[in-house]
C-alpha positions in Angstrom: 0.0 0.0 0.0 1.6 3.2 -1.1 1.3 6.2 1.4 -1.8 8.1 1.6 -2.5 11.0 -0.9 -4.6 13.8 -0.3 -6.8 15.6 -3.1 -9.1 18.1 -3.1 -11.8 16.4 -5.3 -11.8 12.8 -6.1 -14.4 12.0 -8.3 -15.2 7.9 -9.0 -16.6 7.3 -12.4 -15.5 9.1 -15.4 -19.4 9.4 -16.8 -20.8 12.4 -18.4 -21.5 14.6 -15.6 -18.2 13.3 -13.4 -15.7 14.0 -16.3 -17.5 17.8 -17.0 -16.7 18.1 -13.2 -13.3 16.6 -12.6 -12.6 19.1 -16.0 -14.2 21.9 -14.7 -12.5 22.1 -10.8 -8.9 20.7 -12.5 -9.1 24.1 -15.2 -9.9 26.4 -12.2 -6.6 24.9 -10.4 -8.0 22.5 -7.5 -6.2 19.2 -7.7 -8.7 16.7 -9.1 -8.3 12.7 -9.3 -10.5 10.6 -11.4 -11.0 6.6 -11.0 -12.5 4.9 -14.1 -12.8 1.0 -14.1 -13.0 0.7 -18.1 -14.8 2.8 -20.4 -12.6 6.4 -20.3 -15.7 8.7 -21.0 -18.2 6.7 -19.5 -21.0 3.9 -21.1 -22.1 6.8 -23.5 -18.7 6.9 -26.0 -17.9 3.7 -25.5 -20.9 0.9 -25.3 -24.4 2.7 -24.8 -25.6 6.3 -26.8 -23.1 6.7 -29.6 -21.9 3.7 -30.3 -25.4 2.1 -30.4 -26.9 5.3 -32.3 -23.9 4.6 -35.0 -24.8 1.4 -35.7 -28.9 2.1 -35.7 -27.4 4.5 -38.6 -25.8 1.9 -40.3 -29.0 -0.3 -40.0 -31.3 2.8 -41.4 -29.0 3.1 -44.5 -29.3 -0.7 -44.8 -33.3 0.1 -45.0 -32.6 2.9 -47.6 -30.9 0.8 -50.1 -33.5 -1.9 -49.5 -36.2 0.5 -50.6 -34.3 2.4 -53.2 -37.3 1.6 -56.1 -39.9 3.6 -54.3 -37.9 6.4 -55.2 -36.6 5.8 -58.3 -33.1 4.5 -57.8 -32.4 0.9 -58.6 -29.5 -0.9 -57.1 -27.9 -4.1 -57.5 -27.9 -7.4 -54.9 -27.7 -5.8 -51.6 -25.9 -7.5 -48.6 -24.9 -6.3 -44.7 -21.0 -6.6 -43.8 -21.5 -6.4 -40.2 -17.7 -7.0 -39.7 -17.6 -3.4 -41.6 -20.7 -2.6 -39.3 -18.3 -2.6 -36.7 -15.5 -1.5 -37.5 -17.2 1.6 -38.0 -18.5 2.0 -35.0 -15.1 0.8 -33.4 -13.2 3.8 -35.3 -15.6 6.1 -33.8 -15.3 4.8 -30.2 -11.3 5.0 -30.5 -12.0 8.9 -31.6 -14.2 9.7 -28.5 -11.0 8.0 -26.6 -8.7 10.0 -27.7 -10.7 13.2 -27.4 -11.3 12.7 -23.9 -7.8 12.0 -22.9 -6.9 15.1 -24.3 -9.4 16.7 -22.7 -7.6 14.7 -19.3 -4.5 16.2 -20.1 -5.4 20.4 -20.9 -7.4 20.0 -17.8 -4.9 18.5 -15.4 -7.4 16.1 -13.8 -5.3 12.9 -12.9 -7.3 9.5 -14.6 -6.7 6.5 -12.6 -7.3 3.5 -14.0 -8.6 0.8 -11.8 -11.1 -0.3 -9.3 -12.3 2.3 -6.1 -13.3 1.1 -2.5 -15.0 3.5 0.1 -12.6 2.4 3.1 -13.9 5.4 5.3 -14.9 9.2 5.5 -13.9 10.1 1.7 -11.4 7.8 1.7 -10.5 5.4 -1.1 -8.6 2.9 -2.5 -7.5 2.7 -6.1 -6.6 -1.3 -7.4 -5.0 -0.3 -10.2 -5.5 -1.9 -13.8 -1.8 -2.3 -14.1 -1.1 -3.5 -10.9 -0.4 -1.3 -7.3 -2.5 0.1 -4.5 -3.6 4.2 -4.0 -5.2 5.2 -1.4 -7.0 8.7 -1.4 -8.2 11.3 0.9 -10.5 13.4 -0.6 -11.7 17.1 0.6 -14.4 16.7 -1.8 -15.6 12.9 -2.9 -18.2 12.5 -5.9 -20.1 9.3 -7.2 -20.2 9.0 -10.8 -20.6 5.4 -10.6 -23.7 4.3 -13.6 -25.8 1.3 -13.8 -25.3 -2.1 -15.9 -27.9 -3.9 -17.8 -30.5 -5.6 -15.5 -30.3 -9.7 -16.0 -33.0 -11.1 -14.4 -33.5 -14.1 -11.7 -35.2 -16.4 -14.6 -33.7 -20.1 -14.6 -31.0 -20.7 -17.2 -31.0 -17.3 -18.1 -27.2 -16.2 -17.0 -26.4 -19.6 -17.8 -27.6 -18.9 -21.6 -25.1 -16.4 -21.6 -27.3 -13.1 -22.8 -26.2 -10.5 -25.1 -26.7 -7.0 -23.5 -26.1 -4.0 -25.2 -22.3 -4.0 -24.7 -22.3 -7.2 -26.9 -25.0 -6.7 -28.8 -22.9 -3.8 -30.3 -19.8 -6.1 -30.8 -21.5 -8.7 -32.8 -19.8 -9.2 -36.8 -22.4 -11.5 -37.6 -26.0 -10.9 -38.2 -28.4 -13.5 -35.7 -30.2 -15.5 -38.2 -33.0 -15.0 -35.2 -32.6 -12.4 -32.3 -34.6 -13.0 -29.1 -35.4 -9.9 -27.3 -36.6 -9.8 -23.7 -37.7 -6.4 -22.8 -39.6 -3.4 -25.4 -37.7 -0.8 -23.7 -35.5 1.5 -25.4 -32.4 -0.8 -25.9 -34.7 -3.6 -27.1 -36.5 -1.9 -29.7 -33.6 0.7 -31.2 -31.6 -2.5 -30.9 -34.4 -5.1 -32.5 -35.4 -2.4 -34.8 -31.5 -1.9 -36.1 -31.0 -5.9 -36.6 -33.9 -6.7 -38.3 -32.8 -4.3 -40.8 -30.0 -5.8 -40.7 -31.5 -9.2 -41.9 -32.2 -11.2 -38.5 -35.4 -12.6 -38.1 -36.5 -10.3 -34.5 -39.0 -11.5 -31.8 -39.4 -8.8 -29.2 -40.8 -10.2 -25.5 -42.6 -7.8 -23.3 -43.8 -8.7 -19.7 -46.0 -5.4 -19.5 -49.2 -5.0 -21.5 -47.6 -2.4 -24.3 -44.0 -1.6 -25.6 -42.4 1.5 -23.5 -44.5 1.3 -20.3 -43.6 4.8 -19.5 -45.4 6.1 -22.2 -49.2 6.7 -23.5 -51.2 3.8 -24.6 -51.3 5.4 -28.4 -47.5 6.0 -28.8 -47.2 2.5 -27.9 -49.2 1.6 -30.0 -48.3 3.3 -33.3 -44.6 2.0 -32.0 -46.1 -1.5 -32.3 -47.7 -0.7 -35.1 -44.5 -0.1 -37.3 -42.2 -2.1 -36.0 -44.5 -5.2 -36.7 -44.6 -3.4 -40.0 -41.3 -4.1 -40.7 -41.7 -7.9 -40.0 -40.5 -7.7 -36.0 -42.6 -10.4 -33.9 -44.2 -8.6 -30.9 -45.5 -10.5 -27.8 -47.0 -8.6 -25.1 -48.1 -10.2 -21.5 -45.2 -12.5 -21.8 -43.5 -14.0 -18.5 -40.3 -15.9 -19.4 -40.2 -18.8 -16.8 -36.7 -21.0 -18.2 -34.1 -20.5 -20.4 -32.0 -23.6 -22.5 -29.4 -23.6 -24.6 -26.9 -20.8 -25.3 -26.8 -17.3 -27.2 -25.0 -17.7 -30.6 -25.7 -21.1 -30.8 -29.4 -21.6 -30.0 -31.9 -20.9 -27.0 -35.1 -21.7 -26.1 -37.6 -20.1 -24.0 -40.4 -21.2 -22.0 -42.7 -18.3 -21.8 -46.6 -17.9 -20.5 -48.8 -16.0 -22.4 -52.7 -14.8 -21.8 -53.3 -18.0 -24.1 -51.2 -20.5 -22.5 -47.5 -21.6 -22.3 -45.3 -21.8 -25.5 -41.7 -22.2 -26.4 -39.6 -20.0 -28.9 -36.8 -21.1 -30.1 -34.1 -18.4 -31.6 -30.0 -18.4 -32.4 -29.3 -15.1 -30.1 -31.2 -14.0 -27.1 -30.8 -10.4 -26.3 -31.6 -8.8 -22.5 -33.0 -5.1 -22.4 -35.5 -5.3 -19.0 -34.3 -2.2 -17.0 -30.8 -1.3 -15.5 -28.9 -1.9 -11.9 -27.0 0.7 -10.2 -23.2 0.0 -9.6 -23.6 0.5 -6.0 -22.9 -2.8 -4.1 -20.0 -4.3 -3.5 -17.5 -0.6 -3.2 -18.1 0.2 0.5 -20.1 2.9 0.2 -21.4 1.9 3.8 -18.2 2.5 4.7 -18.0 6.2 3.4 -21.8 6.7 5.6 -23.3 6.9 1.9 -27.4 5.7 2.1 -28.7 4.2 -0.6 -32.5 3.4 -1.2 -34.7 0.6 -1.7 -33.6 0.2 -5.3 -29.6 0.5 -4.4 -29.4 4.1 -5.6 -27.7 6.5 -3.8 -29.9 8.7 -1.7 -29.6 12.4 -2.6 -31.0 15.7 -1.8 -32.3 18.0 -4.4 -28.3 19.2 -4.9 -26.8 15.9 -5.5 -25.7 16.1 -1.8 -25.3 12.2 -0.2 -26.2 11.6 3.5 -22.5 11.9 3.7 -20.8 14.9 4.5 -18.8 16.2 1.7 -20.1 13.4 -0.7 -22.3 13.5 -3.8 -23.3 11.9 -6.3 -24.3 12.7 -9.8 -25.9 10.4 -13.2 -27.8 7.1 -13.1 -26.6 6.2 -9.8 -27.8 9.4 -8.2 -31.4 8.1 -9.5 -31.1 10.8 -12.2 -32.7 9.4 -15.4 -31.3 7.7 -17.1 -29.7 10.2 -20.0 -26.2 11.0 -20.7 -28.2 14.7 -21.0 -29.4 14.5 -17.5 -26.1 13.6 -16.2 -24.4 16.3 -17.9 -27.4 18.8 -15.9 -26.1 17.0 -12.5 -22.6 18.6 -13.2 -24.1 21.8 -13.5 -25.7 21.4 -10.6 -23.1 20.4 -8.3 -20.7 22.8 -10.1 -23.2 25.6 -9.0 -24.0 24.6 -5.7 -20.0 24.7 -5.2 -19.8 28.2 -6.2 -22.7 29.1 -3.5 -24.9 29.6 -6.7 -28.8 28.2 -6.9 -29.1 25.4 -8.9 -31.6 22.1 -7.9 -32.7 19.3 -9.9 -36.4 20.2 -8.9 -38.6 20.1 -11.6 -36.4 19.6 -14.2 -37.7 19.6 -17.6 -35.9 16.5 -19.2 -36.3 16.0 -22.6 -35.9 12.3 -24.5 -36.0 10.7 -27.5 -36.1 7.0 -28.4 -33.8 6.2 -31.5 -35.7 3.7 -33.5 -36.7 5.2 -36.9 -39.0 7.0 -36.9 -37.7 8.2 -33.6 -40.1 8.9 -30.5 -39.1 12.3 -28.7 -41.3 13.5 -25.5 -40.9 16.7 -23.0 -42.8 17.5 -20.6 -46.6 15.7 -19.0 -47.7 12.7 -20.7 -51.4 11.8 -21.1 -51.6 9.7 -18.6 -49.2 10.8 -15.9 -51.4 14.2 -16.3 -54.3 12.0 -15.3 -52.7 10.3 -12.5 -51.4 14.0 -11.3 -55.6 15.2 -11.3 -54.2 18.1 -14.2 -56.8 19.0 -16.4 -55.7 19.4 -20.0 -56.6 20.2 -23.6 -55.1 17.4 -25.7 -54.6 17.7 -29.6 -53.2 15.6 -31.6 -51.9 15.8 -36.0 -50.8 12.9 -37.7 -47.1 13.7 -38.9 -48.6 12.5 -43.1 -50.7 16.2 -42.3 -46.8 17.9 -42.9 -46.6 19.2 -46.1 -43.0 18.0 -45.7 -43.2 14.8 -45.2 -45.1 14.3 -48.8 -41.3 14.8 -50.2 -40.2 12.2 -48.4 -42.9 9.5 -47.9 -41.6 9.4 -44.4 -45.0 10.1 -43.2 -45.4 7.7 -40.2 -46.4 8.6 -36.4 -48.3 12.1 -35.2 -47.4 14.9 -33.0 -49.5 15.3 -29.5 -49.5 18.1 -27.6 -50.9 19.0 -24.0 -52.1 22.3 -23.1 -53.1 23.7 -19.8 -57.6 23.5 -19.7 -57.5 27.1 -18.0 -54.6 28.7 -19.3 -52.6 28.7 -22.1 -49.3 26.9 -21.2 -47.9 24.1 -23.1 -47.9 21.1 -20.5 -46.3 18.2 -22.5 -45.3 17.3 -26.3 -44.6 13.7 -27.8 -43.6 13.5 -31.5 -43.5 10.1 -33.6 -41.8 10.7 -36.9 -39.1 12.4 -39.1 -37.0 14.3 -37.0 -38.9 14.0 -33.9 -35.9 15.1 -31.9 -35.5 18.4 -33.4 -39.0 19.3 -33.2 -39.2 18.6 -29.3 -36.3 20.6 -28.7 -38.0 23.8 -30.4 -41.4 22.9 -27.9 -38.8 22.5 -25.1 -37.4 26.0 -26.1 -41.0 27.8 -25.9 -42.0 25.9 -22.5 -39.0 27.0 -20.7 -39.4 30.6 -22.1 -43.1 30.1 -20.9 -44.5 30.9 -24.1 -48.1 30.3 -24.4 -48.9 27.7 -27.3 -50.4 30.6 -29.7 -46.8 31.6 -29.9 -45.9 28.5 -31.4 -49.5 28.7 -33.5 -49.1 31.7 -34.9 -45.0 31.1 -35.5 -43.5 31.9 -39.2 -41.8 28.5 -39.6 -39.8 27.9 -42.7 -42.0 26.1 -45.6 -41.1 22.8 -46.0 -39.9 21.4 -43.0 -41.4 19.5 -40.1 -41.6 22.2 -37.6 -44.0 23.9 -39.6 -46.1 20.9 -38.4 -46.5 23.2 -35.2 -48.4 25.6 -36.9 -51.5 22.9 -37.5 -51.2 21.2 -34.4 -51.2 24.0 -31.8 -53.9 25.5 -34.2 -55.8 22.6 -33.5 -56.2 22.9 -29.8 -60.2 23.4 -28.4 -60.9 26.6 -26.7 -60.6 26.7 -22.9 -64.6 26.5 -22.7 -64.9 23.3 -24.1 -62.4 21.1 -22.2 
């Protein structure tokens, strides 16, 4: 054991919003130390956002070529190199990499690479990936410490040996027939991408729709779609066993509302939920609480029930966004610098990456319900653009929930051509608090899809008649 070392800041996790921090307080001059087991960046560079959204690009221009005719271009045979697949997205990761070590270095925030243990009051020690003992005394500790993909207790299911998304985006073959247990984000951007691809896709679902969190109609027009492109969806499906192994062969004993069956399939992929990366590093150790899920308890500032401890991103019960994260370093950042800055009520965008995407902000039908709000709801299928008539990308609608007494936009979902961009320009006018004729009675340049706004917010009933 090497001597003990005192730092200012130790931050444990080199995720979005730790890395913006151990950045930020290195550049203003306060000696900052960074532990990071494995992925330098975080999940997102290396094995969840990017990579995954490179290769769901890959798999759209895969469906392009496929449907060529319908515009008018003719192609030859047309196959999927999936070892090119990922070497793409491999030459990507290796360019986030070196970006962020640079980053390391004009910083002057120290990365350790290695594995932390809480051994007491902000103290830790580092087992280095290259062999040795540090241990560190922090001024200022933070958690940055993220979640792994959720396998659940179902017999034979470890055993089968699961792809999650980590290997799911390493694969340089194509599953002649992918399993996929969960119709969550992962699953479907990832069951979407390798049925375009050329696998044969069978998506499992335990809950009554795809994407529990959402409205019954977005789930629905999701289902819709993806059934459209020749994905097998089963909803009210309990997985009891699991034989065989992934990239070989599995089988799965599942009960459905009409009985028990077994499906058989050459991959089996696991998207149902994530686990914080909480257990097993002494946080008891450090007096850091964590709740009923295994996330770290925190106040509305990031602030643990440890003194002089935070904890920021996924593990923090943030959700689960590499854009949420990167908020919780602003947060904590502030609230150093004696500045006011909470995570209460937040307005956290999202969007869903399967194509077309799914992008939300704000109040959803039915959590307004749950909340007793009373709303105006109008809704415009996205084949009303003008826009989307140049593309024949007309799929999904736009929704929108306004305030029954006043005029404030309370919530927007968007299924369709550049759904993201579209919720970000509603985001814009709810955080200004821009009433929704704003947005009605917008000039929006003809033709793109934000001139959609202009029909749907024109569209919404009078106060009198909710």
């Amino acid at each position: 054991m090497s001597p003990e070392e005192h730092v200012k800041n130790l931050v444990v996790g080199s995720g979005e919003g730790g890395k913006y921090l151990a950045w930020h307080l290195a550049g203003s001059g306060q000696k900052t130390v960074v532990v990071e087991r494995r992925w330098i960046g975080g999940s997102c560079p290396n094995v969840n956002c990017l990579p995954s959204k490179n290769e769901i690009w890959s798999a759209g221009i895969a469906s392009l070529v496929h449907h060529a005719a319908e515009f008018g271009v003719h192609t030859g045979p047309v196959s999927v190199d999936m070892a090119q697949v990922l070497q793409r997205k491999r030459d990507m990761v290796e360019g986030l990499i070196a970006m962020h070590l640079d980053r390391y270095q004009t910083s002057g925030a120290e990365l350790l690479m290695g594995q932390a243990r809480c051994v007491g009051a902000r103290a830790v020690d580092v087992q280095l990936n290259d062999g040795g003992t540090r241990r560190l005394i922090a001024e200022n500790l933070f958690l940055n410490l993220g979640t792994h993909a959720t396998i659940p207790a179902i017999p034979g299911l470890a055993a089968a040996a699961p792809l999650t998304n980590i290997e799911a985006l390493e694969l340089d073959r194509v599953p002649a027939h992918l399993l996929v247990l969960g119709g969550g984000y992962v699953g479907l951007e990832l069951g979407q991408a390798y049925r375009r691809f050329g696998s044969q896709v069978t998506i499992l679902e335990r809950g009554t729709q795809l994407v529990g969190r959402e409205d019954q109609d977005v789930a629905e027009e999701l289902q819709r779609l993806l059934v459209g492109e020749g994905i097998a969806v089963q909803l009210s499906t309990e997985v009891l066993y699991v034989e065989g192994q992934s990239g070989d062969q599995v089988r799965l004993q599942v009960r459905t509302p009409q009985g028990e069956e077994t499906l058989t399939g050459s991959d089996l992929l696991v998207a149902a939920g994530r686990t914080p990366n909480t257990h097993g590093i002494g946080l008891d150790a450090a007096s850091v609480d964590l709740d009923e899920r295994g996330y770290v308890r925190v106040d509305e500032r990031l602030r643990t029930t440890a003194s002089g401890v935070w904890a920021l991103g996924e593990c923090a019960g943030s959700p689960q966004f590499t854009h949420a994260s990167y908020d919780d370093f602003r947060v904590v950042r502030d609230t150093l610098a004696g500045h006011e800055r909470t995570t209460t009520n937040r307005l956290v965008p999202y969007c869903m990456f399967t194509d077309p995407p799914l992008a939300h902000v704000g109040l959803s039908e039915a959590e307004a319900q749950r909340r007793g709000i009373a709303v105006r709801v109008t809704r415009l299928p996205t084949s009303a653009v003008l826009r989307t008539r140049t593309t024949s990308r007309r799929a999904g609608f736009m929704k929108t929930l306004i305030g029954a007494q006043n005029d404030q936009i309370l919530g927007f979902t968007m299924i369709g051509e550049e759904a993201g961009e579209v919720m970000a320009l509603v985001q814009t006018a709810m955080l200004a608090g821009l009433p929704y004729t704003g947005l009605r009675d917008a000039i929006f340049t003809h033709p793109t899809m934000a001139e959609g706004l202009n029909a749907l917010f024109g569209s919404v009933p009078p106060q009198n008649a909710s």
